[in-house]
C-alpha positions in Angstrom: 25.7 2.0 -12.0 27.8 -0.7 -13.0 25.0 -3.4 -12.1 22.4 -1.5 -14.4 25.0 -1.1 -17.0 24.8 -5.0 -17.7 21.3 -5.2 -18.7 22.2 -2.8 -21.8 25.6 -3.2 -22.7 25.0 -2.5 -26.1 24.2 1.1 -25.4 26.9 3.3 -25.8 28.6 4.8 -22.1 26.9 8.7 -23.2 23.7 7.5 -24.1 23.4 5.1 -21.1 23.9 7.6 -18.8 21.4 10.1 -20.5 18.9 7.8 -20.4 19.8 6.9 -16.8 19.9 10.8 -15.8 16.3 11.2 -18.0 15.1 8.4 -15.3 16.3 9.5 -12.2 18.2 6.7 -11.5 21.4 8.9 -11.6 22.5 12.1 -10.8 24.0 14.3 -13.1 27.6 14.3 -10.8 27.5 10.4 -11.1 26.9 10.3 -14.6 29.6 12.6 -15.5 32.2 10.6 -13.7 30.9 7.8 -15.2 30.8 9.5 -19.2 34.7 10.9 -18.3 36.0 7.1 -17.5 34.3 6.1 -20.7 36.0 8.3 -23.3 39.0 5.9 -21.5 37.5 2.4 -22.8 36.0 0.9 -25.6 35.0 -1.9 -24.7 31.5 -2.8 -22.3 31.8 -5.7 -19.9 28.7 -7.7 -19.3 28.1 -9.3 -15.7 26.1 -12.5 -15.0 22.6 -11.5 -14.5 21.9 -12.2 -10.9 18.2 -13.9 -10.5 15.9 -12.9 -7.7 15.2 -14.7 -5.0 13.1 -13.9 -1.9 15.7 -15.6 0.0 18.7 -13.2 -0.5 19.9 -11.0 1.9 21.9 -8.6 -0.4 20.5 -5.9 -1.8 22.4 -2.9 -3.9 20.9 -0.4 -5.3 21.0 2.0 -9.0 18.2 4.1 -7.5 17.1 6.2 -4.4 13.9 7.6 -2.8 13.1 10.9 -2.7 9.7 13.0 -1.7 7.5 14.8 -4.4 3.9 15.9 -3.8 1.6 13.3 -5.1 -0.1 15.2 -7.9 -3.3 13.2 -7.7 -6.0 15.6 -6.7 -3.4 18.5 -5.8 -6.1 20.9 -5.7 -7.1 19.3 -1.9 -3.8 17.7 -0.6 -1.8 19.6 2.3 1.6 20.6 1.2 4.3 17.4 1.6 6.5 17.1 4.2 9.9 16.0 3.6 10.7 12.4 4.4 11.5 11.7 8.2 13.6 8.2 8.7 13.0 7.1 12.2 15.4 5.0 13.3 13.6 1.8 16.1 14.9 -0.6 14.5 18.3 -1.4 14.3 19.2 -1.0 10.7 20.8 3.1 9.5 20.1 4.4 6.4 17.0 4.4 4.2 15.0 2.0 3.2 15.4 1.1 -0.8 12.2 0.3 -2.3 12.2 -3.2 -4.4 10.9 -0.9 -7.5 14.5 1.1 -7.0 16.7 -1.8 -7.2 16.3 -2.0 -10.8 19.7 -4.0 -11.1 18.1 -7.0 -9.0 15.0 -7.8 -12.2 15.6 -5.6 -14.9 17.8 -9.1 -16.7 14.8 -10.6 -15.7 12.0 -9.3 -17.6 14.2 -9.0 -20.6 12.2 -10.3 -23.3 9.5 -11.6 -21.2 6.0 -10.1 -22.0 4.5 -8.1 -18.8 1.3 -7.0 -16.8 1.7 -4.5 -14.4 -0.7 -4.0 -10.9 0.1 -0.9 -10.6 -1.5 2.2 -9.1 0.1 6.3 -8.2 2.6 4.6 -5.5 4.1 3.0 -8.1 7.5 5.0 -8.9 11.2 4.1 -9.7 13.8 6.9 -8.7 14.1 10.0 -6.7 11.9 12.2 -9.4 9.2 9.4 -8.4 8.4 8.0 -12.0 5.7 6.0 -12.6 7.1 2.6 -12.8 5.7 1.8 -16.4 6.7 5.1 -17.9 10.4 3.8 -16.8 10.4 0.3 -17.9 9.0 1.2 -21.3 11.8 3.7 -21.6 14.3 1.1 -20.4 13.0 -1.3 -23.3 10.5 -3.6 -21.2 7.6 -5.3 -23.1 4.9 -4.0 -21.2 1.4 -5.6 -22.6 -0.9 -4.6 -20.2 -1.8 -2.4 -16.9 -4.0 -3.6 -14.4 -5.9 -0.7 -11.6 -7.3 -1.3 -7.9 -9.5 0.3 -6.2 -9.3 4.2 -6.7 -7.9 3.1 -10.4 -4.2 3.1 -12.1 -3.5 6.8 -11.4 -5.2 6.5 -8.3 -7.9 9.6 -8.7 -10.9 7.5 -8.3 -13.2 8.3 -5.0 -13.4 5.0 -2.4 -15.8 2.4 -3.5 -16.5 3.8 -7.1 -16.8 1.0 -9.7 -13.8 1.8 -12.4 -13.9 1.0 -15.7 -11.5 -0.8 -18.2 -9.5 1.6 -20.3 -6.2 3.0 -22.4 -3.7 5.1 -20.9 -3.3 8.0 -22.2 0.4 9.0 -22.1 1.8 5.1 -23.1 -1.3 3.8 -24.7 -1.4 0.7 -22.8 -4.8 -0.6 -22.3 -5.6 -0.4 -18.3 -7.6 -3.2 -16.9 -9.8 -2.8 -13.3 -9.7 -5.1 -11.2 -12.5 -2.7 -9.3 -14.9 -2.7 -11.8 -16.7 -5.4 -13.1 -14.4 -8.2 -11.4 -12.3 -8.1 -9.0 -9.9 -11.3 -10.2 -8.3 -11.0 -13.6 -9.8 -13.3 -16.3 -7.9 -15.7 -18.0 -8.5 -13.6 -21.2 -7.3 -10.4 -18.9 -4.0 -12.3 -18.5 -3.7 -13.3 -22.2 -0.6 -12.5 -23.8 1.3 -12.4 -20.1 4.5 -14.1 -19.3 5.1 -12.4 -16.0 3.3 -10.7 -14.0 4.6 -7.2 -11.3 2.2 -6.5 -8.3 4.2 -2.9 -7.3 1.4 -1.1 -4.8 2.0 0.2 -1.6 -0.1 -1.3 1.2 -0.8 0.5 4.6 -0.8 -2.9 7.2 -4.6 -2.7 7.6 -6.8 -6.1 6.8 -9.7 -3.6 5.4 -7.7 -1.6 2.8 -8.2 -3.7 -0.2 -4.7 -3.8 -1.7 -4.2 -7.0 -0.2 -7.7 -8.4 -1.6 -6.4 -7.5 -5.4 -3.3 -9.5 -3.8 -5.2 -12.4 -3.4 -7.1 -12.2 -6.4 -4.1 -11.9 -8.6 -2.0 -14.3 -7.6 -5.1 -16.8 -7.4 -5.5 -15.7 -11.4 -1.8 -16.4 -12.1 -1.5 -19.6 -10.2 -4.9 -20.9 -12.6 -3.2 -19.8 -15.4 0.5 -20.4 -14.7 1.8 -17.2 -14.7 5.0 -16.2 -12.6 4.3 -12.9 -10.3 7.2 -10.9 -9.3 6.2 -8.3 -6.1 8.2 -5.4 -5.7 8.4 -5.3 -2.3 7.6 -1.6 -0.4 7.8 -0.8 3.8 4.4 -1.0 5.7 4.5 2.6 7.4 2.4 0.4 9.9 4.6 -2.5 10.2 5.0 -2.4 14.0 1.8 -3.3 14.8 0.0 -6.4 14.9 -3.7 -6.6 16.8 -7.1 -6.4 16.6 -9.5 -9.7 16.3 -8.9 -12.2 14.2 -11.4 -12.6 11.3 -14.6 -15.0 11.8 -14.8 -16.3 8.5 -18.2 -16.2 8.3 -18.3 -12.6 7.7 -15.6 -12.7 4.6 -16.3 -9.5 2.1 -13.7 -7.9 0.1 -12.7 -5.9 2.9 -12.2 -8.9 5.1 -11.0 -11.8 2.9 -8.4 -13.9 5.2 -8.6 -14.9 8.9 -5.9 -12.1 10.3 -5.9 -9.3 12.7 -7.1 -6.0 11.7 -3.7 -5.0 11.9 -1.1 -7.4 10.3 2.2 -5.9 10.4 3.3 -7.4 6.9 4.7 -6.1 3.5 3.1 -7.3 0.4 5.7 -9.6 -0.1 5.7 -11.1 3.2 1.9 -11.4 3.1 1.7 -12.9 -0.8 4.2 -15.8 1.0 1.2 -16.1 4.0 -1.6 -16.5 1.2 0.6 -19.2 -0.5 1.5 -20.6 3.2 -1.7 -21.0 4.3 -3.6 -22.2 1.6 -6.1 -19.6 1.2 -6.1 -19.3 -2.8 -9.0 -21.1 -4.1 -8.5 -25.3 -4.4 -5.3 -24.4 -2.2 -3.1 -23.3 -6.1 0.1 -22.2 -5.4 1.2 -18.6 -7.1 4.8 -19.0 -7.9 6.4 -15.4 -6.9 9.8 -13.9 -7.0 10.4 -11.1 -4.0 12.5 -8.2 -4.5 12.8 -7.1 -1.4 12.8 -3.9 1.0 16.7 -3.1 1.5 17.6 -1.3 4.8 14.1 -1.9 6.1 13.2 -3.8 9.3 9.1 -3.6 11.3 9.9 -1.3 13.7 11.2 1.4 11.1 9.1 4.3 10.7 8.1 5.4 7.1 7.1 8.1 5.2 5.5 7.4 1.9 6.7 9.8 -1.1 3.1 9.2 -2.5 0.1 8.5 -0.3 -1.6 5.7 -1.5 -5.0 6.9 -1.7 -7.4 10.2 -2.5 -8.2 10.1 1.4 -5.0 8.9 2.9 -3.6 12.4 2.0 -1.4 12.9 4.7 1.0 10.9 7.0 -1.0 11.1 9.8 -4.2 9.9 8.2 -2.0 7.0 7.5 -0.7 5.8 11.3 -3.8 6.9 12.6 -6.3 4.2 10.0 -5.9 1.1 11.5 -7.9 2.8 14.5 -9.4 5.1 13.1 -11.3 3.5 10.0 -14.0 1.4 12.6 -15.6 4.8 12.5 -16.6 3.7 9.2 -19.0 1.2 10.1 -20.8 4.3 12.4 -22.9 7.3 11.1 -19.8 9.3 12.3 -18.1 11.5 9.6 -14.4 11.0 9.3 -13.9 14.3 7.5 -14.3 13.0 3.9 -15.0 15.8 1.8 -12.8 17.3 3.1 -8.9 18.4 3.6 -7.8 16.1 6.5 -9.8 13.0 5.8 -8.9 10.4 8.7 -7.5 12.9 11.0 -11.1 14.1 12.8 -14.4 12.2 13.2 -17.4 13.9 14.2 -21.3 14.3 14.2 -23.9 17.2 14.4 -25.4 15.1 17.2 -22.2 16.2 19.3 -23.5 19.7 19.3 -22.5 21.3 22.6 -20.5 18.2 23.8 -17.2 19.0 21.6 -16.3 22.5 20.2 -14.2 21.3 17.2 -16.1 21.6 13.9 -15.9 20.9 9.9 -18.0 20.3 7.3 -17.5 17.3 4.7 -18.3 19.0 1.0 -18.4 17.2 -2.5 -14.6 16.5 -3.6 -15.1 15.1 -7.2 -12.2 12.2 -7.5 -11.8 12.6 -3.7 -15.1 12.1 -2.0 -18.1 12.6 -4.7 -20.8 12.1 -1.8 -19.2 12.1 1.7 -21.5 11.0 4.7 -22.9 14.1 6.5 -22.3 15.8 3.6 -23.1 20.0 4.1 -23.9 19.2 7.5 -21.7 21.0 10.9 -20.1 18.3 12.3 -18.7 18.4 16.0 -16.0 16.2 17.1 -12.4 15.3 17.8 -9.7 16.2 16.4 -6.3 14.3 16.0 -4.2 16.4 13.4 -1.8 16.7 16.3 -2.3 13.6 18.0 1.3 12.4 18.9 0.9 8.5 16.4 4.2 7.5 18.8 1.8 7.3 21.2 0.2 4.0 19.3 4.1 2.8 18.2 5.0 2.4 21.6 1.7 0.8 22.8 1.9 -1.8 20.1 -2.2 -1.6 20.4 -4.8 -0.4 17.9 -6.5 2.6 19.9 -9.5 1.5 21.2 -10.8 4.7 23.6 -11.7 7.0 20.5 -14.8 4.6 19.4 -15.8 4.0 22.8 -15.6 6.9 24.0 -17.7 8.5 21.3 -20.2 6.0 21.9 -20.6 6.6 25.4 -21.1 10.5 24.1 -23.4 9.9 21.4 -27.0 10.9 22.0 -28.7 8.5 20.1 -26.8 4.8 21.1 -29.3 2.7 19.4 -28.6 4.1 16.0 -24.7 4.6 16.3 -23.5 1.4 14.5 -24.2 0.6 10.8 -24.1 -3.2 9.4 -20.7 -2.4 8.0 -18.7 -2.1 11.4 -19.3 -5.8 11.3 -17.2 -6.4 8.4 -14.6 -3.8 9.2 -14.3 -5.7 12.2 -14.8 -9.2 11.0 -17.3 -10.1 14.1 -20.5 -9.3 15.7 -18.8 -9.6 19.4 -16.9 -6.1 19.5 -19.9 -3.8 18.4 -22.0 -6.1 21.6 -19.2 -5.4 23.9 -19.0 -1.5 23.5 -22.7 -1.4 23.6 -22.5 -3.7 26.8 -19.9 -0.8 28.3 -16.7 -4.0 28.5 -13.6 -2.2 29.0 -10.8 -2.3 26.5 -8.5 -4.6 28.6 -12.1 -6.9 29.0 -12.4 -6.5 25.2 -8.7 -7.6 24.3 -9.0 -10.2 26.5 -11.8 -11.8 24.1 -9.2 -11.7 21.1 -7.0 -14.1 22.5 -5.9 -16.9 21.6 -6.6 -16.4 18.1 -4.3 -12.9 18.1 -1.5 -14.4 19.7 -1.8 -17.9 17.6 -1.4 -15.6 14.3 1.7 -13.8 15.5 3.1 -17.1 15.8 2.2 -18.1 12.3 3.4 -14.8 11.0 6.7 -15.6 11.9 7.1 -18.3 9.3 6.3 -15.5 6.4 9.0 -12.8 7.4 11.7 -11.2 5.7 12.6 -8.7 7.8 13.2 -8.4 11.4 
């Protein structure tokens, strides 16, 4: 409380902690301790704002996370579960979200005109508001908002061009950076003295989160704009494996030369893409890291707000890494409908598995799912124990080819895309050859184990 209370000492004690209350950063027992102490003072002390550094190791917090059902396309989301903490690693206690620890950067953006990248995972405080409603109401200039894929509120279907616009409830004007460009233009970033990339990230080198990454920070190095990145936990941050990226087959989807699993934050990757040079003419982004607190890799994570219409559910999320090669195959992996990335199926399975769906038009969800309307028969991994893959440390490799040795019609089972989820043309030969998975594995090396290596120079947590 008393870190927060620097940043607006002006305020008087009651109103402060109304506002704070209004924000969730405080609950309503705190702030009345805090209100009854103040009728005893009349004078504010001010603290030396402490500057953030990706460097330090302390981390206190004014807020906490909490679990709300993401309201994004309610309509087709399961109920929420409440948010298990499994304790791997080494470190008790819950992770605290860089967004939470508002006393760590709230000094400084004072005065400073900012952008926001920013989508529906974006929240300060246990009543999980979006991070540019609190800001504003805690007296940040915010100029501009900037939307990835699925768009600022995040009720966009995969892959659907998005459009610039004006937000409705703070009348900020919304730029996409899934539209007509993917990398802000330097009249995008007009006006902008600092720049907060605050989007949570699943670990995968195919969900595009990390391209906007790249993008921005390319855009703010050009233009010399600082880019803070508050730091969130990759639910998925055990795991690194899967080939490394051939280059030649870069897309949007595959933009830098890592596994398909990287086992990285956003913060910790944003210091790879300076590290490594990949930012076009080899620019340097200046960043400031506010980092996870309590938070190590081999944490487990639930995410209070899933970070996409189709990753609806915490399985859907532990299981993707694996699971989304299915993408690059006439497979359905239930879009359209309620458990999208739990189940992948076909009607060419007919009489080979017993489990059925149907995908179904989900406007804002899946507008035109493949197999749409059509049975599908397949597998189903709602219940699939996901420790299973946490204590392998390996992508699951049998589900893919196992359905291709299944599938009826082999010739026709791939789809050009599987090459850029994938980043190669050898894995797609080596199913089709029949290569086991320890043959297949084998073929990754040494470029897997030469990029855990490199990874460690980019960590900030254990």
């Amino acid at each position: 409380m008393q870190q927060l209370r620097h940043c607006f000492n002006t305020i008087p004690m009651n109103k402060f902690c109304t506002l704070i209350i209004a924000l969730g950063l405080l609950s309503n027992a705190s702030a009345a301790q805090h209100k009854k102490k103040a009728k005893h003072t009349s004078s504010h002390t001010t603290t030396r704002h402490k500057s953030v550094s990706h460097k330090s190791a302390r981390h206190k917090s004014t807020a906490h996370t909490a679990v709300s059902h993401h309201q994004t396309n309610t309509r087709h989301l399961p109920t929420h579960r409440v948010t298990r903490l499994h304790h791997y690693g080494s470190i008790a206690g819950n992770p605290i979200n860089g967004a939470d620890q508002t006393d760590q950067y709230l000094g400084y953006l004072q005065g400073k005109r900012i952008g926001m990248v920013v989508n529906q995972t974006s929240v300060i405080g246990k009543n999980l508001t979006p991070s540019p409603d609190s800001l504003l109401k805690l007296g940040i200039i915010i100029k501009k908002i900037y939307g990835p894929e699925h768009g600022f509120r995040g009720n966009s279907a995969n892959g659907a061009t998005i459009n610039d616009d004006v937000d409705s409830k703070t009348g900020l004007p919304v730029i996409s950076l899934y539209g007509k460009h993917f990398k802000p233009t330097a009249d995008d970033l007009k006006g902008i003295d600092l720049m907060i990339f605050d989007i949570q990230d699943v670990g995968a080198r195919f969900y595009t989160y990390i391209s906007t990454l790249h993008y921005v920070m390319e855009a703010c190095a050009e233009n010399h704009i600082e880019l803070m990145i508050l730091d969130r936990p990759n639910p998925n941050g055990y795991l690194v494996d899967g080939p490394v990226l051939d280059t030649t087959y870069r897309a949007f989807v595959a933009m830098h030369p890592i596994p398909i699993a990287h086992g990285m934050t956003i913060g910790e990757y944003a210091q790879m893409i300076n590290g490594e040079g990949w930012l076009n003419n080899h620019v340097q982004c200046k960043l400031k890291i506010v980092k996870v607190a309590n938070y190590n890799h081999k944490m487990a994570y639930d995410l209070p707000v899933y970070p996409s219409p189709n990753l609806n559910t915490q399985q859907s999320i532990l299981l993707y890494p694996s699971i989304c090669l299915f993408e690059g195959t006439v497979m359905s992996l239930g879009r359209g409908t309620d458990f999208p990335f739990t189940v992948v199926g076909h009607p060419g399975f007919k009489g080979t598995y017993k489990f059925t769906f149907t995908p179904e038009s989900i406007p804002g969800k899946s507008d035109n799912p493949p197999l749409k309307d059509r049975l599908c028969y397949g597998i189903d991994l709602r219940d699939y124990n996901t420790d299973l893959l946490r204590r392998s440390g390996k992508l699951n490799l049998s589900w893919i080819i196992t359905l291709y040795k299944n599938y009826p019609d082999q010739t026709h089972f791939f789809n050009a895309y599987f090459t850029k989820l994938v980043g190669n043309e050898i894995l797609r030969k080596q199913i089709e050859s029949g290569l086991s998975e320890k043959e297949i594995r084998q073929s990754w090396e040494p470029a897997l184990s030469d990029f855990k290596e490199m990874r460690k120079k980019y960590l900030l947590y254990e």
